[in-house]
ZATORDO-861555 format. One record per residue (C-alpha): residue number from 1; x, y, z; residue in one letter. Coordinates in Angstrom, 2 decimals. Each point is the difference from the previous one (the first is absolute). Layout:
ZATORDO-861555
rec resi: NUM; c1: X; c2: Y; c3: Z; resn: A
...
END
This chain:
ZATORDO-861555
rec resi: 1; c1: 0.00; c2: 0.00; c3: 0.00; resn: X
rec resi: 2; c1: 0.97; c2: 3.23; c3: -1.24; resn: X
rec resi: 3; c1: 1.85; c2: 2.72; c3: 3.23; resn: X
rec resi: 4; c1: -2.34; c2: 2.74; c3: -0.24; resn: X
rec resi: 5; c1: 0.34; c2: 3.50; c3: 1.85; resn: X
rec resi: 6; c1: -3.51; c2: 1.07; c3: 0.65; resn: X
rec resi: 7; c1: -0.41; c2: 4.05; c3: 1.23; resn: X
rec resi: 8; c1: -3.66; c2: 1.00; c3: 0.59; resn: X
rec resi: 9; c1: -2.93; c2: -1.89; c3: 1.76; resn: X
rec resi: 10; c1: -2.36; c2: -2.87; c3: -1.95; resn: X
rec resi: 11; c1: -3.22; c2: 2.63; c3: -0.03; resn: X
rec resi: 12; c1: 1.53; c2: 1.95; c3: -2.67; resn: X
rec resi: 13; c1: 0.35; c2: -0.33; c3: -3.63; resn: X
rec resi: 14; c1: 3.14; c2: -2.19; c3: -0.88; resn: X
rec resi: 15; c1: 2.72; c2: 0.90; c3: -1.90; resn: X
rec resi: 16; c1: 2.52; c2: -2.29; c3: -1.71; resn: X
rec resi: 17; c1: 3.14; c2: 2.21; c3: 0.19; resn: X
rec resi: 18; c1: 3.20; c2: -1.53; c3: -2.44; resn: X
rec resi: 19; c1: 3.37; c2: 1.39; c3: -0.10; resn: X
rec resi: 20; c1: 2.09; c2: 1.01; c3: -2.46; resn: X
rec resi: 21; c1: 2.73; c2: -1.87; c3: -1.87; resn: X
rec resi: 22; c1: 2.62; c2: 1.35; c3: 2.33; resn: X
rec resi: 23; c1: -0.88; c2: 0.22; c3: 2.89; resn: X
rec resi: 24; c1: -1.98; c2: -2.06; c3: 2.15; resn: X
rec resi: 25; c1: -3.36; c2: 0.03; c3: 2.01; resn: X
rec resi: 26; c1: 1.39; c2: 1.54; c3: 3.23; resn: X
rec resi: 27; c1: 1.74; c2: 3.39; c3: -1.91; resn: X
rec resi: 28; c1: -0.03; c2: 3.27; c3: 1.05; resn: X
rec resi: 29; c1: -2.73; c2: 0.86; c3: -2.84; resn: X
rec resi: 30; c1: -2.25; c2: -3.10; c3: 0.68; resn: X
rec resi: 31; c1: 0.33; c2: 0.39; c3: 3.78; resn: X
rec resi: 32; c1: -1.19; c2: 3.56; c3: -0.13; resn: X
rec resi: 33; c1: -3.00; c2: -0.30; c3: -2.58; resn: X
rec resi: 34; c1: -1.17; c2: -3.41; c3: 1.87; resn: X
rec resi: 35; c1: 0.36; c2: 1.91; c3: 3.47; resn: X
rec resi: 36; c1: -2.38; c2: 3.37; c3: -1.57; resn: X
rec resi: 37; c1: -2.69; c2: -2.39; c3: -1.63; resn: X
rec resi: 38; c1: -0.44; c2: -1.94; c3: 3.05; resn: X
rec resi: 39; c1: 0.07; c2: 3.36; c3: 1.97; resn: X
rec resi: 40; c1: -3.19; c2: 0.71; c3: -2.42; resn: X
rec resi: 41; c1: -1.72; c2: -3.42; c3: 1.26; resn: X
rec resi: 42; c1: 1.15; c2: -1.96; c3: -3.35; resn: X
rec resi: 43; c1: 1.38; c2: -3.73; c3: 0.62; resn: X
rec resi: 44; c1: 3.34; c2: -0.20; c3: -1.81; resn: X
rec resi: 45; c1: 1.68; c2: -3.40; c3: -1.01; resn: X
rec resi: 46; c1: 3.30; c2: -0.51; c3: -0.77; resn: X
rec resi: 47; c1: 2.43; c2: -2.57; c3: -1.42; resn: X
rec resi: 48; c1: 3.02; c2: -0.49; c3: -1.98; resn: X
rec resi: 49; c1: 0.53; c2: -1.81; c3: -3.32; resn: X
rec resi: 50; c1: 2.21; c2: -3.10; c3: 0.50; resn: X
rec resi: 51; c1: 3.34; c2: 1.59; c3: -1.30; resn: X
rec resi: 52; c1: -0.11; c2: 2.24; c3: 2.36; resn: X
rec resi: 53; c1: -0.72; c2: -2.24; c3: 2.52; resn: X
rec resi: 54; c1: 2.95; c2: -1.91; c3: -1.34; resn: X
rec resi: 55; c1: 2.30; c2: 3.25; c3: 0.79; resn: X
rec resi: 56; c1: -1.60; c2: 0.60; c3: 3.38; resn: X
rec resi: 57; c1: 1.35; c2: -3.55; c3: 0.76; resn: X
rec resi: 58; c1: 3.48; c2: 0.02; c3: -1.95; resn: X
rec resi: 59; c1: 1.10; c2: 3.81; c3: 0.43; resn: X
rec resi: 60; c1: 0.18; c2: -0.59; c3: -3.97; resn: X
rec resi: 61; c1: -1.24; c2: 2.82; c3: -2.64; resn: X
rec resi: 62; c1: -2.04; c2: -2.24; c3: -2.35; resn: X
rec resi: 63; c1: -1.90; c2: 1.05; c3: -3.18; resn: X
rec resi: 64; c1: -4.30; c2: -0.04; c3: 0.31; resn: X
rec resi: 65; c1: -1.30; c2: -3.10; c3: -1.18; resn: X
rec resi: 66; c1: -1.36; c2: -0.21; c3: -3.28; resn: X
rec resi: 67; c1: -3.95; c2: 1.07; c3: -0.22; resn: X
rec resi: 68; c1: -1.68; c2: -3.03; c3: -0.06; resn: X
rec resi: 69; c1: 1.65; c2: -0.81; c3: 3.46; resn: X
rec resi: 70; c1: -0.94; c2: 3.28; c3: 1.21; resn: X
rec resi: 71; c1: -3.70; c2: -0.29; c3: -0.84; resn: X
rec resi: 72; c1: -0.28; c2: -3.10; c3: 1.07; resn: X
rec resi: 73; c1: 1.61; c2: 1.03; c3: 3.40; resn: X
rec resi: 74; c1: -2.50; c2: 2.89; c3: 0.25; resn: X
rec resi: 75; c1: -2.86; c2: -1.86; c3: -1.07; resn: X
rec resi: 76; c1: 1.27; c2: -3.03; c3: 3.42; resn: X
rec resi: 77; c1: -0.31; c2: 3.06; c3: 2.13; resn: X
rec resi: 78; c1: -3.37; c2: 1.56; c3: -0.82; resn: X
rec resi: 79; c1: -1.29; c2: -3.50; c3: 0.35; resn: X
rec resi: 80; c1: 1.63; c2: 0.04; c3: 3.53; resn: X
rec resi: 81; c1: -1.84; c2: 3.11; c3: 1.28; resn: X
rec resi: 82; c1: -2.98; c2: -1.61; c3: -1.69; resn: X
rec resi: 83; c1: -2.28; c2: 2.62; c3: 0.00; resn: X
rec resi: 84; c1: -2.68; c2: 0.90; c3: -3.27; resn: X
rec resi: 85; c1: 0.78; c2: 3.52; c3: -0.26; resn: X
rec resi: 86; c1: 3.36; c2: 1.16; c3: -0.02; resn: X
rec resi: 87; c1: 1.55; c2: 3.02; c3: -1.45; resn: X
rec resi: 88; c1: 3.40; c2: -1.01; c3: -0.95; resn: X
rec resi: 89; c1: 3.57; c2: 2.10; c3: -1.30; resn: X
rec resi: 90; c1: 3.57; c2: 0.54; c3: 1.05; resn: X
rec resi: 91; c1: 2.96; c2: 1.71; c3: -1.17; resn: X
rec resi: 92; c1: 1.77; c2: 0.10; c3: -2.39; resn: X
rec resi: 93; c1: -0.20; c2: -3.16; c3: -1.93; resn: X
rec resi: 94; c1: -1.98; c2: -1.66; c3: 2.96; resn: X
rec resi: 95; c1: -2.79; c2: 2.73; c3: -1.88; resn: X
rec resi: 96; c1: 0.66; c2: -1.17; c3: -2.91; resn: X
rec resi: 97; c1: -0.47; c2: -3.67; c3: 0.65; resn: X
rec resi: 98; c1: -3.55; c2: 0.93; c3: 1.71; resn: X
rec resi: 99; c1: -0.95; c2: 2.01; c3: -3.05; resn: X
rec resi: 100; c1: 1.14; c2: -3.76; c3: -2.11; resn: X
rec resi: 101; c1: -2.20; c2: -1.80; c3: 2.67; resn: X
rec resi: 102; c1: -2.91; c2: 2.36; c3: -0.66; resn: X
rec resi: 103; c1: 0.16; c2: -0.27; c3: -3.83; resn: X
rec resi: 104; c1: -0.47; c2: -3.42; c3: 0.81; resn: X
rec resi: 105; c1: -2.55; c2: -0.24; c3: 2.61; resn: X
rec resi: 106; c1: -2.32; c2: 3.11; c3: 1.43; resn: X
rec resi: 107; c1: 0.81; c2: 1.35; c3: 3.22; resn: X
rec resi: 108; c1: -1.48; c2: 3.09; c3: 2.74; resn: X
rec resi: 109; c1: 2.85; c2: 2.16; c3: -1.19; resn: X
rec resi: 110; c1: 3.04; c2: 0.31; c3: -1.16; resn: X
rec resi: 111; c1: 2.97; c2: 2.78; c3: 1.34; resn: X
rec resi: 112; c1: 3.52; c2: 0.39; c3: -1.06; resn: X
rec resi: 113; c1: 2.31; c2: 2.37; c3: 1.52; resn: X
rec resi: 114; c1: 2.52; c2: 0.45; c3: -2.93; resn: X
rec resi: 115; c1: -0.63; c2: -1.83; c3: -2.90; resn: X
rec resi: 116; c1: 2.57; c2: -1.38; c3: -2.46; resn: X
rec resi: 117; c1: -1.55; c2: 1.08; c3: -2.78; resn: X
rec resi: 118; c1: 3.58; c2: -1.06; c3: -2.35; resn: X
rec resi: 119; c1: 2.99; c2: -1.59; c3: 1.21; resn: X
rec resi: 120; c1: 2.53; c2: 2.57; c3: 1.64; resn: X
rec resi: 121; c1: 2.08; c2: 1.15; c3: -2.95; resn: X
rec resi: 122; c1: -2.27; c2: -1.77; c3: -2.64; resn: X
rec resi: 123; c1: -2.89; c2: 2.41; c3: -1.02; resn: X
rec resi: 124; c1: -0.90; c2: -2.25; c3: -2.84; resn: X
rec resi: 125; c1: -0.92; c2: -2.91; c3: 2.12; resn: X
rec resi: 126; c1: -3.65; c2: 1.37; c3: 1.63; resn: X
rec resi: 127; c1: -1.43; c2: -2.18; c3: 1.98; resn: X
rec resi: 128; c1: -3.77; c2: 1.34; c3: -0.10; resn: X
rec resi: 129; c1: -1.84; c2: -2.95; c3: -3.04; resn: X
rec resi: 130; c1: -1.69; c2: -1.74; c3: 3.20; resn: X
rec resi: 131; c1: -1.43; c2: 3.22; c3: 1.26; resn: X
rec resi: 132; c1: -2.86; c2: -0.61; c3: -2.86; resn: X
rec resi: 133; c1: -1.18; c2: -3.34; c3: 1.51; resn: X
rec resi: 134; c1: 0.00; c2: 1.79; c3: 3.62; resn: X
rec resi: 135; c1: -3.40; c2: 0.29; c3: 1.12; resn: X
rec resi: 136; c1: 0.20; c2: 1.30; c3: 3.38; resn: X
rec resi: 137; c1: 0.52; c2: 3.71; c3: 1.46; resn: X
rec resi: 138; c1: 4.17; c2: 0.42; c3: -0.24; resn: X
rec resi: 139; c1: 1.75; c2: 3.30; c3: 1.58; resn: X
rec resi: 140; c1: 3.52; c2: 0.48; c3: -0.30; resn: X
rec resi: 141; c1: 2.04; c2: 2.54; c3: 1.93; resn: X
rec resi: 142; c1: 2.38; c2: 1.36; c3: -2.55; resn: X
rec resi: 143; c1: 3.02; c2: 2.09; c3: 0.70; resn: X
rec resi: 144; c1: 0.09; c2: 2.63; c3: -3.02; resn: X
rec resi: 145; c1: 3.51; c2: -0.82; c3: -0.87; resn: X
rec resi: 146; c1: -0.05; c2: -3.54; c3: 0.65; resn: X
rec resi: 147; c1: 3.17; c2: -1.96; c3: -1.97; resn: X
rec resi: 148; c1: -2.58; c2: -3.15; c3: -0.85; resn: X
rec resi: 149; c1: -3.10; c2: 2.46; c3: -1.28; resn: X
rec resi: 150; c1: 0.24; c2: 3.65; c3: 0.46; resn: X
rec resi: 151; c1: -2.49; c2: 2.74; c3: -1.34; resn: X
rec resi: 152; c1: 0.63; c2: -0.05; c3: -3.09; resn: X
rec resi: 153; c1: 0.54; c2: -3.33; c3: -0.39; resn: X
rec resi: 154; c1: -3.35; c2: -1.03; c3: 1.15; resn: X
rec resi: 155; c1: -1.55; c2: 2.82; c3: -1.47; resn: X
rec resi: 156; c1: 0.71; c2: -2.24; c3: -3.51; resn: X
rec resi: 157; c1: -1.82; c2: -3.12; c3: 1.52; resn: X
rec resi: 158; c1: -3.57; c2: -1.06; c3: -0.83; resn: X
rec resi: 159; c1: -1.20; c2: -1.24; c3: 3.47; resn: X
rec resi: 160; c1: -3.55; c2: -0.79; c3: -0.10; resn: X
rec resi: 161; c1: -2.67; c2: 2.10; c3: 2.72; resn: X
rec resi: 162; c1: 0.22; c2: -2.04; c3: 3.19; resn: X
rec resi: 163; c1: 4.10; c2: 0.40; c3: 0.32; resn: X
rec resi: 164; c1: 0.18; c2: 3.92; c3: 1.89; resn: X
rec resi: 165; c1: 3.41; c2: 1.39; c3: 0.27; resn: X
rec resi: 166; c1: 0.63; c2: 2.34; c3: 3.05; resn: X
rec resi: 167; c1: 3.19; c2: 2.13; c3: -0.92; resn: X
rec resi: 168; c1: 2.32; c2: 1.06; c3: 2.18; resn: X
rec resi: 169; c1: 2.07; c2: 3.31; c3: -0.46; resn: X
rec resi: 170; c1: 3.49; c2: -0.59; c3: -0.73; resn: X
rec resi: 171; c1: -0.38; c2: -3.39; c3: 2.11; resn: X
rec resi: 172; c1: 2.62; c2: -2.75; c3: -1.11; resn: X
rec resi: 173; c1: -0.73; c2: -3.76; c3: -0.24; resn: X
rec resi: 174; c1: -0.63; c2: 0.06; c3: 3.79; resn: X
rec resi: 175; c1: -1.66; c2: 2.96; c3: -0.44; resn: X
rec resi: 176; c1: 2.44; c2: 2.42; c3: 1.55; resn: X
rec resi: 177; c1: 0.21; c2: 3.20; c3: -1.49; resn: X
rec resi: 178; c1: 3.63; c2: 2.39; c3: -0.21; resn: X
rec resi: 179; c1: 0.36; c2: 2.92; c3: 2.50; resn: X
rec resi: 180; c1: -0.48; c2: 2.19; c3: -2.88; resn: X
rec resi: 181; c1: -3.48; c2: -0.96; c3: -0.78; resn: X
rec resi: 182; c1: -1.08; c2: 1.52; c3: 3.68; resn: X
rec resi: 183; c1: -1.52; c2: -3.38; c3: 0.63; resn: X
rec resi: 184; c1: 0.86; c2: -2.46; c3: 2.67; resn: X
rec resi: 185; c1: 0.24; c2: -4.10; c3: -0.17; resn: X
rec resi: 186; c1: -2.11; c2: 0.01; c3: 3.42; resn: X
rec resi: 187; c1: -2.66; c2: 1.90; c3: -1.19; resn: X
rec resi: 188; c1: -0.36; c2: -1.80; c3: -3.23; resn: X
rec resi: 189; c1: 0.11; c2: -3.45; c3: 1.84; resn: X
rec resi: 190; c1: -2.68; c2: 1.59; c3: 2.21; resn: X
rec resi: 191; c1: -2.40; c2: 0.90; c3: -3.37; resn: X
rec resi: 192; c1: 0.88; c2: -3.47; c3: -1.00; resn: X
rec resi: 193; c1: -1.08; c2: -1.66; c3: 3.25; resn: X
rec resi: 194; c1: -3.26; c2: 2.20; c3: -0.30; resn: X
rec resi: 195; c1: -1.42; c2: -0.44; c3: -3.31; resn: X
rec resi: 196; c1: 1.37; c2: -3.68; c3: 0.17; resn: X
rec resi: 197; c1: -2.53; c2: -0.31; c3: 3.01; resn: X
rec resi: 198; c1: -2.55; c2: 1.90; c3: -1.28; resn: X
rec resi: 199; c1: 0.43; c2: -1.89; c3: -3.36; resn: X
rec resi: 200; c1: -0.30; c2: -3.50; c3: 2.02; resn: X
rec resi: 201; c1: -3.34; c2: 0.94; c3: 2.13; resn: X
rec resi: 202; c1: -1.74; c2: 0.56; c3: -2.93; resn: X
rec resi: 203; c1: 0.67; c2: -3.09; c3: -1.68; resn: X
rec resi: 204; c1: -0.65; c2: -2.35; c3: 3.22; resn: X
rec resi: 205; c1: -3.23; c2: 1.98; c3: 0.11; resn: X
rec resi: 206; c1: -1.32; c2: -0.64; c3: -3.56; resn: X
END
């Protein structure tokens, strides 16, 4: 059985929180968006992929597994909570895998805080096709100059009704901003926490 960190109590909607390729479930970024949902009475579930389980247990860097691995990891531990309406996301490429999951199968919701819309350095290769088989709500939390889909970028993208992109000014993949832009990476993290919650009450009440 999956090692689960659960923040939040069972009365609340449940969110199934992934991380990111490199970094895992207990980071800075996932330990301070799981700690502000739960503060707004959302359940928030999460888990690592078995790589980086693997590193947690060998001190080793390794690679993410390849997708079908991934999904099929996710898929173990939304059967786990067992629950029939779940809004699941992550981030990073645990958001990506949960948008995959959704293209597949409908869920509550969807959220991604910092989506890979290419691969870093590889504009060419988009990674939004599935997004037109997605049938349930999908926010994503976008830093404006995000290296894997920035504004412009996405701005080129065809992504169907249900997919809404929050932007955040000047924000970087984890949606912190430069000094320059007058913005801060706590205050952004804070609008993120926000409309994330807002964004997952809404869809556990439909």
């Amino acid at each position: 059985m999956q090692q689960l960190i659960i923040n939040g109590d069972l009365g609340g909607p449940t969110f199934i929180f992934a991380h990111g390729a490199g970094a895992g479930m207990d980071s800075e970024f996932m330990n301070r968006v799981a700690t502000g949902l739960a503060e707004r009475g959302i359940r928030v579930v999460r888990f690592e992929f078995p790589y980086m389980q693997k590193k947690r247990d060998t001190g080793k860097r390794r690679p993410p597994d390849r997708q079908p691995k991934l999904l099929d990891h996710f898929k173990q531990v939304i059967e786990q909570v067992n629950l029939s309406r779940v809004i699941i996301g992550g981030k990073s490429m645990g958001g990506r895998m949960a948008t995959v999951l959704a293209a597949e199968q409908s869920y509550a919701g969807v959220v991604v805080l910092g989506y890979p819309f290419h691969a870093l350095g590889k504009p060419e290769k988009v990674r939004v096709d599935h997004f037109q088989t997605v049938e349930s709500p999908v926010l994503i939390c976008q830093g404006e100059r995000d290296s894997m889909g920035n504004r412009a970028d996405v701005a080129q993208y065809r992504l169907p009704s249900n997919v809404h992109i929050d932007w955040f000014t000047d924000g970087d993949h984890d949606l912190k901003p430069r000094k320059a832009s007058g913005c801060t990476h706590t205050a952004h993290l804070d609008n993120a926490i926000e409309r994330t919650s807002r964004f997952i009450h809404q869809m556990a009440a439909r």
